[in-house]
C-alpha positions as CSV (number, residue, x, y, z in Angstrom):
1,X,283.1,36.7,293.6
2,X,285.1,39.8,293.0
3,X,287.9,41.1,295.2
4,X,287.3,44.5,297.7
5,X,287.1,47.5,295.6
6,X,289.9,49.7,296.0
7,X,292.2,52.9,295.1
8,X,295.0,50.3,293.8
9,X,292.8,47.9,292.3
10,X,291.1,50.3,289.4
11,X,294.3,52.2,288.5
12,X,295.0,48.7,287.3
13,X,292.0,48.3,285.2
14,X,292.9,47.7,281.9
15,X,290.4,49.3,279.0
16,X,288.5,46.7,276.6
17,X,288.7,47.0,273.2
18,X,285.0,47.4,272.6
19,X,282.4,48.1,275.1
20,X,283.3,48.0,278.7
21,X,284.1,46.0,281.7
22,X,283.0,45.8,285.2
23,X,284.4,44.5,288.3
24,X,282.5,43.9,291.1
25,X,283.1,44.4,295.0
26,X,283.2,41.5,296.7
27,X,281.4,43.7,300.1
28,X,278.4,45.4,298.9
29,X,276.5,43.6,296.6
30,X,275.8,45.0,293.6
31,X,278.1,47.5,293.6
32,X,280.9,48.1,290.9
33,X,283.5,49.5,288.7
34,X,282.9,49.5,284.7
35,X,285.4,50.8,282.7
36,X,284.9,51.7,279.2
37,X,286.7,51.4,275.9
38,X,287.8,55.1,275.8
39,X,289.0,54.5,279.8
40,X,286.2,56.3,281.5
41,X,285.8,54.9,284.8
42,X,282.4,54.9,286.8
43,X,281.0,53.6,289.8
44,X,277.8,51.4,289.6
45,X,275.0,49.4,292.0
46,X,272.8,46.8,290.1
47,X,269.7,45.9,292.8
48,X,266.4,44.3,292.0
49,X,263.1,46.1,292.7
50,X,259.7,45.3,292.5
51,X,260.9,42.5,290.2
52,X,262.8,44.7,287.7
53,X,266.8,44.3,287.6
54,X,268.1,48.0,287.9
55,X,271.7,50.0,287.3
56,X,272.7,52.7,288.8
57,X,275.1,55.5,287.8
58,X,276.6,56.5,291.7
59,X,279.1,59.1,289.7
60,X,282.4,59.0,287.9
61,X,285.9,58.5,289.1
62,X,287.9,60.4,289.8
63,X,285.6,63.0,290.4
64,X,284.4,60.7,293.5
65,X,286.8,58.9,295.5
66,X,286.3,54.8,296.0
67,X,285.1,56.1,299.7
68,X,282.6,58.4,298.9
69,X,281.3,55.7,296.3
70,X,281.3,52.9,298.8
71,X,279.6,55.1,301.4
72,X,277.0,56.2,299.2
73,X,276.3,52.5,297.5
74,X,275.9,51.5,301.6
75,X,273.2,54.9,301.6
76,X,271.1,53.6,298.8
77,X,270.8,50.0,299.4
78,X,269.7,50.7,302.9
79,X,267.1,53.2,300.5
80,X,266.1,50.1,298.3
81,X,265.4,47.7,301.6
82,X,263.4,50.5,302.3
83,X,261.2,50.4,299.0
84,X,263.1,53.4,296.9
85,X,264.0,53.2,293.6
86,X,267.4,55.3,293.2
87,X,267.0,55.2,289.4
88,X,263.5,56.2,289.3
89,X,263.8,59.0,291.6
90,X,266.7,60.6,290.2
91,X,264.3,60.7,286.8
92,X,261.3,62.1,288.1
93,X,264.3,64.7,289.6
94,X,265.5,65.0,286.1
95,X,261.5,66.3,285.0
96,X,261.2,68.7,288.3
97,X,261.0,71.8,287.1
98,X,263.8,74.7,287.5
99,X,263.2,78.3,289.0
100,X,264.3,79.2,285.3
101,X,261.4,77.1,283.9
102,X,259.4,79.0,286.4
103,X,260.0,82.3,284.9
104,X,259.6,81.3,281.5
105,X,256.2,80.2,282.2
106,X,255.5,83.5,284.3
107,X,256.8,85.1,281.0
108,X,254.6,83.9,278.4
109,X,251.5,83.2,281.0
110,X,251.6,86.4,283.3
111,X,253.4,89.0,282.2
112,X,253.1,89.5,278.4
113,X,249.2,88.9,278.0
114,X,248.7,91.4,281.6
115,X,251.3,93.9,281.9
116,X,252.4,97.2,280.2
117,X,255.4,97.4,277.9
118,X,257.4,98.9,280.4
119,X,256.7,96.8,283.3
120,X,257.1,93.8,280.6
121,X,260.7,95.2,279.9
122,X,261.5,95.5,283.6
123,X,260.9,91.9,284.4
124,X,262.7,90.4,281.5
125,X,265.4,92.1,282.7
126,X,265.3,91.2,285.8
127,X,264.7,87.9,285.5
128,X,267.6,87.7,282.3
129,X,270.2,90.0,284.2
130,X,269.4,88.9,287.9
131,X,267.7,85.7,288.5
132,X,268.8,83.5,285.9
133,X,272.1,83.8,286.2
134,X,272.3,83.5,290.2
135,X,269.3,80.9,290.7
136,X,267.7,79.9,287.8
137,X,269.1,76.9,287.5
138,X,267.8,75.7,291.0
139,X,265.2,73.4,291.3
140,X,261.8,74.8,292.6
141,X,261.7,72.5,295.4
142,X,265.5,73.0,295.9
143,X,264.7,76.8,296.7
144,X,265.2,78.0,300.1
145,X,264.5,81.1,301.9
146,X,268.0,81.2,301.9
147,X,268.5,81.1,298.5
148,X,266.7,84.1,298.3
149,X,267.6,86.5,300.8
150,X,271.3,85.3,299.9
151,X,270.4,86.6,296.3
152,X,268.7,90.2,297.8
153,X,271.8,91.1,300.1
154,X,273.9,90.9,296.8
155,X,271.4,93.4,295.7
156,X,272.0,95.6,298.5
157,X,273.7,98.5,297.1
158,X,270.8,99.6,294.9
159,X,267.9,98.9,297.4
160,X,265.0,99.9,295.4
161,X,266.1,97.6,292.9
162,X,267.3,94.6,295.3
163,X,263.2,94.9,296.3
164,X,261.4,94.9,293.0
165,X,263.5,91.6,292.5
166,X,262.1,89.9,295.4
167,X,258.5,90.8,295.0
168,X,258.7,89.8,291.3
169,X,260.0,86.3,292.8
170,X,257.4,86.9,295.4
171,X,254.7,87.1,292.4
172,X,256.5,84.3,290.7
173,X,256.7,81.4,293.5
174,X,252.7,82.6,294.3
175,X,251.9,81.5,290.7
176,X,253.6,79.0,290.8
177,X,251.4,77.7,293.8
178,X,248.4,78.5,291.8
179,X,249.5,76.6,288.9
180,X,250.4,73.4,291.0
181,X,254.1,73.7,290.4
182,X,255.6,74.3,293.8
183,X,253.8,74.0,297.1
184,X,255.7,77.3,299.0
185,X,256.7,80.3,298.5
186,X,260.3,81.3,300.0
187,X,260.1,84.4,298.9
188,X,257.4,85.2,301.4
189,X,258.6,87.2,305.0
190,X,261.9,88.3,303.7
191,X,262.8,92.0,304.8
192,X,262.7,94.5,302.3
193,X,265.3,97.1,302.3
194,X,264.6,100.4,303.9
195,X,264.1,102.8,299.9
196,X,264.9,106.3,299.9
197,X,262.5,108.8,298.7
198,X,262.5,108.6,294.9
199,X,260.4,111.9,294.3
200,X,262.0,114.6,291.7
201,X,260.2,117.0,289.6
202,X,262.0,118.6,287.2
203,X,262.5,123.0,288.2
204,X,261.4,125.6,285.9
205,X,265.1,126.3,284.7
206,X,265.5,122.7,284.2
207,X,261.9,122.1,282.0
208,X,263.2,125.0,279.8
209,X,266.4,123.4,279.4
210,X,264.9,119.8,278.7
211,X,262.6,121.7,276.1
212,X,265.4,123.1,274.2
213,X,267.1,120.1,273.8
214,X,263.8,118.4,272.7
215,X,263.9,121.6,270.1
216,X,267.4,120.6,268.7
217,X,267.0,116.7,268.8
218,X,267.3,114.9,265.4
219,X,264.4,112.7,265.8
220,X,261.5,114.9,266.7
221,X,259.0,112.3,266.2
222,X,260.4,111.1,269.6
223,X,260.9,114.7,270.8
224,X,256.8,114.9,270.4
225,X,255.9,112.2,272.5
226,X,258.3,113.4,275.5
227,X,256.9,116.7,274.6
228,X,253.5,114.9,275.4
229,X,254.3,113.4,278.1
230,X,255.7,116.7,279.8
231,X,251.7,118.2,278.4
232,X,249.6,116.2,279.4
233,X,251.1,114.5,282.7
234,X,250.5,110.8,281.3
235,X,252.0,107.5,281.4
236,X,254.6,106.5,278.5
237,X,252.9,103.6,277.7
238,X,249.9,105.6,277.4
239,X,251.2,108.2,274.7
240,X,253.3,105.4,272.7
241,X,249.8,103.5,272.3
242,X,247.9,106.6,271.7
243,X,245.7,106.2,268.1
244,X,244.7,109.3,266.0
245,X,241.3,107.8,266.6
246,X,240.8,108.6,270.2
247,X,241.7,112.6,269.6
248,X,239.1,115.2,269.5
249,X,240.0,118.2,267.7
250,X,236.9,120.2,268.2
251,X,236.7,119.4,272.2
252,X,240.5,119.3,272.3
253,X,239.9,116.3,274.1
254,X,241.9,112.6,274.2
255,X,239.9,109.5,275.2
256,X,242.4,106.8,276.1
257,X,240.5,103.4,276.0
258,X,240.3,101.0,279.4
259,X,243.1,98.6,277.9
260,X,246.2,101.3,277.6
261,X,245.3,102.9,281.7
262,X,247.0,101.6,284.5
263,X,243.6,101.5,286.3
264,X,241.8,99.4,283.2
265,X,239.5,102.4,282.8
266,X,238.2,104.7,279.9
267,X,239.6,108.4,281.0
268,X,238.8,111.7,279.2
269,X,241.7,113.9,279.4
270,X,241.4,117.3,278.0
271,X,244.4,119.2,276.3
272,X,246.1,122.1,276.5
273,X,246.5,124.2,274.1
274,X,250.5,124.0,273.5
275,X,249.6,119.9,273.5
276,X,246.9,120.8,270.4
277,X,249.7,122.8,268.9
278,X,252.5,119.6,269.0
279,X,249.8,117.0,267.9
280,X,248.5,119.1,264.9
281,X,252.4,119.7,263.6
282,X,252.8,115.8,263.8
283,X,249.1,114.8,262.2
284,X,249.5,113.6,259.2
285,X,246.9,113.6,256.3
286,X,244.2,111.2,256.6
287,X,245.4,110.3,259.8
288,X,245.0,106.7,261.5
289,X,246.5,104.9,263.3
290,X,249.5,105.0,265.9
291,X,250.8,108.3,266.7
292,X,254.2,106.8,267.1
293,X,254.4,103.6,264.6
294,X,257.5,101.2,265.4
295,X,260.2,100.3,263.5
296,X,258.8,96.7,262.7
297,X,254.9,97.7,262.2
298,X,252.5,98.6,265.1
299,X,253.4,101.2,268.0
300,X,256.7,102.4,269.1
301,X,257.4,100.4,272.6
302,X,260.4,102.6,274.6
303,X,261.7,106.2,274.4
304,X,264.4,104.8,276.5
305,X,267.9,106.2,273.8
306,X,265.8,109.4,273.0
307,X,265.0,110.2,276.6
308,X,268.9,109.5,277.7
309,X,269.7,111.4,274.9
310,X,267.4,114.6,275.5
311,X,269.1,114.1,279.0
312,X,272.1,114.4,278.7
313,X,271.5,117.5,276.0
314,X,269.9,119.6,278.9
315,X,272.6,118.5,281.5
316,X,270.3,116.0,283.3
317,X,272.8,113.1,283.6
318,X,276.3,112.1,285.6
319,X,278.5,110.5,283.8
320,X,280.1,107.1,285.4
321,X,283.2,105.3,283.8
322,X,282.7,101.1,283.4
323,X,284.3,98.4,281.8
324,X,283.7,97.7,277.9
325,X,285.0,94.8,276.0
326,X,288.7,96.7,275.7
327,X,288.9,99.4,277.8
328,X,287.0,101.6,279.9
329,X,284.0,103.2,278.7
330,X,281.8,106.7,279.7
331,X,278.0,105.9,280.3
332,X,275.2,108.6,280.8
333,X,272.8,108.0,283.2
334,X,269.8,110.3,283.5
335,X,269.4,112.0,286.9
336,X,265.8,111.6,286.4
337,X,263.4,108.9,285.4
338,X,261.3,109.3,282.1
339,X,258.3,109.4,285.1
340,X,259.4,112.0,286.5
341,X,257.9,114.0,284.0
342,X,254.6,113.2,285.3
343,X,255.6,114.0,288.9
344,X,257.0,117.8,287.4
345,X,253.8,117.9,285.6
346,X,251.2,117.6,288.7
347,X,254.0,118.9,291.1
348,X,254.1,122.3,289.1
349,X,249.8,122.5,289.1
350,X,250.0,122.0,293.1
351,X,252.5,124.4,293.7
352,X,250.6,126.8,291.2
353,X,247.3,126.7,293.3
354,X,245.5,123.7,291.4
355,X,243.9,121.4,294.0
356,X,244.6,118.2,294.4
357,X,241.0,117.1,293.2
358,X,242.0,118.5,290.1
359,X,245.5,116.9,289.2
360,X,244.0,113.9,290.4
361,X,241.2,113.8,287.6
362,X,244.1,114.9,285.2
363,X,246.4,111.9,286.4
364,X,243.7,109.4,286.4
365,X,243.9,108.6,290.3
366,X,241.0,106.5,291.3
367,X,242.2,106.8,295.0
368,X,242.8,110.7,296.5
369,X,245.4,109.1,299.1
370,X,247.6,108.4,295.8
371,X,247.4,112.6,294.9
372,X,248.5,113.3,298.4
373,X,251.8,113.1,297.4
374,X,251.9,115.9,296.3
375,X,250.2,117.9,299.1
376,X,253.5,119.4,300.4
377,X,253.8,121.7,297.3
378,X,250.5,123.2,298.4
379,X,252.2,124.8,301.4
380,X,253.5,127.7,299.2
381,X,249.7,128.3,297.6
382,X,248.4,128.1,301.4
383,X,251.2,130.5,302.6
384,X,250.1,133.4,300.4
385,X,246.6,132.9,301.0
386,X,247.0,133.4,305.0
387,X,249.9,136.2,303.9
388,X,246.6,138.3,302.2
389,X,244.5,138.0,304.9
390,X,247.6,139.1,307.3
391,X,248.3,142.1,304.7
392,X,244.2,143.0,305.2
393,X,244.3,142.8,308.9
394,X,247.4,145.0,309.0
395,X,246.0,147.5,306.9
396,X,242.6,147.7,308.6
397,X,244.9,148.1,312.1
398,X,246.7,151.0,310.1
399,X,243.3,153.0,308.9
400,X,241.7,152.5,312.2
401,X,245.2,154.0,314.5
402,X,244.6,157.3,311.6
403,X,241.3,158.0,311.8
């Protein structure tokens, strides 16, 4: 029988020479010391269960007092009367998968075989940049609700930001119901953040001056598909996937195929004539192929450096000072989204009398509550309709006083 464990008692603890050594408490049986040959002290509990003699690892000293160790070897042999296995548990814990695992899996299962490029690039960033490094190393079952909001309030500056974060963990926890990895979802009911209006179409005066910087940019292979995107009012996915094969030169037309639209649909787009004139300087002989290639073989996947670039050449960016490796850097960041050239492009057909019927077909709206949007631009269109019929009735009023 050993003596009562102690603060004294293992300072004393001499090291073996090979091995290690236990002592054991002469209270709570099974529970020890052990000691090893490099002097690494840890507390232990041997039990029996189910016929199998078991040890367990309570923690290390002195990282955990003699107090906290006796309490919690008091904790789990009431657990083992009880018919728990410490060891086991703590293994199947070990094989639980993480929040971290979770997004991995949504990664490779979810997101790359279903979603654009630039919704792809979005989540890996948020997941690599946000959620990793605050929760990802949280156990799925250890996530709470609190977790999460905790997480979204730290987001709180940029709102619109803070909220695509928690409805991609939204998406995330509701696969991972699906795929029997987690039974909740705490994601689920937590306020959003009120999100400004992010609307902005680029003025007149401002698509001239982003035009002449696209005129003097080095790499005008990425000066043409802006330049297309600005034409034609489409998606930059779409244009970066575009193939020479789906453009018709005689009906100045461009079929983009169901698996490159946002709605998973064939549209027939037709072209204007200064979007003819950019894709017949770029056409190449014997033409096939991406319009864009990528560096590494297949289609280009981001304008992102041109379009900062192109930006900040037209006066389209504020420039904000932060922290580099050795001193403080200046960092450009466009006023404007690369989308935003599709608002400017259907904003400037409203406000030019073009119904919303029409931009709608041109955008590839499948719903007319999504063209509404822009239905305030038709104000200006409307008022100089009712101005003509006000200039005809004041002029019949005028003939009719003279006669």
């Amino acid at each position: 029988m050993g003596k009562r464990i102690v603060e004294k008692s293992i300072k004393k603890m001499d090291a073996p020479e090979h091995g290690n050594r236990i002592e054991w408490d002469s209270e709570i049986p099974g529970f020890g010391v052990r000691v090893t040959a490099a002097g690494a002290m840890s507390f232990i509990l041997d039990y029996r269960i189910a016929g199998r003699q078991r040890r367990h690892t309570i923690g290390r000293h002195p990282e955990l007092t003699v107090a906290a160790a006796r309490a919690e070897a008091g904790k789990l042999r009431a657990r083992i009367r009880d018919g728990h296995d410490p060891m086991e548990e703590r293994n199947q814990g070990r094989l639980e998968p993480t929040l971290g695992d979770l997004a991995t899996e949504y990664l490779e299962r979810y997101a790359v075989p279903n979603k654009r490029p630039t919704s792809l690039r979005n989540d890996r960033q948020m997941i690599d940049g946000i959620i990793r490094p605050s929760i990802g190393k949280l156990r799925l079952k250890a996530v709470g609700r609190r977790d999460i909001e905790s997480l979204h309030s730290s987001l709180k500056t940029t709102p619109y930001r803070a909220n695509r974060v928690l409805s991609l963990l939204s998406k995330m926890f509701n696969l991972g119901i699906q795929w029997k990895w987690t039974t909740d979802n705490p994601a689920r009911g937590v306020p959003r953040f009120q999100e400004g209006k992010r609307e902005r179409w680029l003025t007149t005066e401002e698509l001239q001056r982003f035009r002449e910087a696209l005129d003097s940019y080095a790499d005008q292979n990425a000066a043409n598909a802006l330049r297309l995107l600005m034409l034609t009012g489409s998606r930059e996915g779409e244009v970066l996937k575009a193939e020479w094969e789906q453009f018709d030169f005689q009906r100045e037309v461009w079929t983009k195929p169901s698996h490159n639209t946002k709605q998973k649909r064939v549209e027939h787009i037709p072209l204007s004539g200064p979007a003819i004139k950019v894709l017949k300087t770029m056409m190449p002989n014997g033409a096939t192929g991406p319009l864009f290639p990528g560096a590494k073989g297949g289609a280009r996947v981001s304008l992102r450096r041109p379009w900062i670039q192109a930006c900040k050449a037209a006066g389209l960016v504020v420039a904000e000072q932060v922290k580099g490796k050795r001193r403080m850097i200046t960092r450009y960041r466009p006023t404007v989204r690369i989308h935003d050239l599709r608002h400017s492009y259907a904003s400037h057909l409203v406000s030019n009398g073009v119904s919303l019927q029409i931009v709608g077909k041109l955008l590839g709206h499948t719903q007319v509550s999504t063209t509404m949007r822009y239905a305030h631009l038709q104000d200006e269109t409307l008022r100089d309709a009712t101005n003509q019929f006000g200039k005809i009735f004041t002029e019949t009023k005028t003939r009719s006083a003279g006669s």
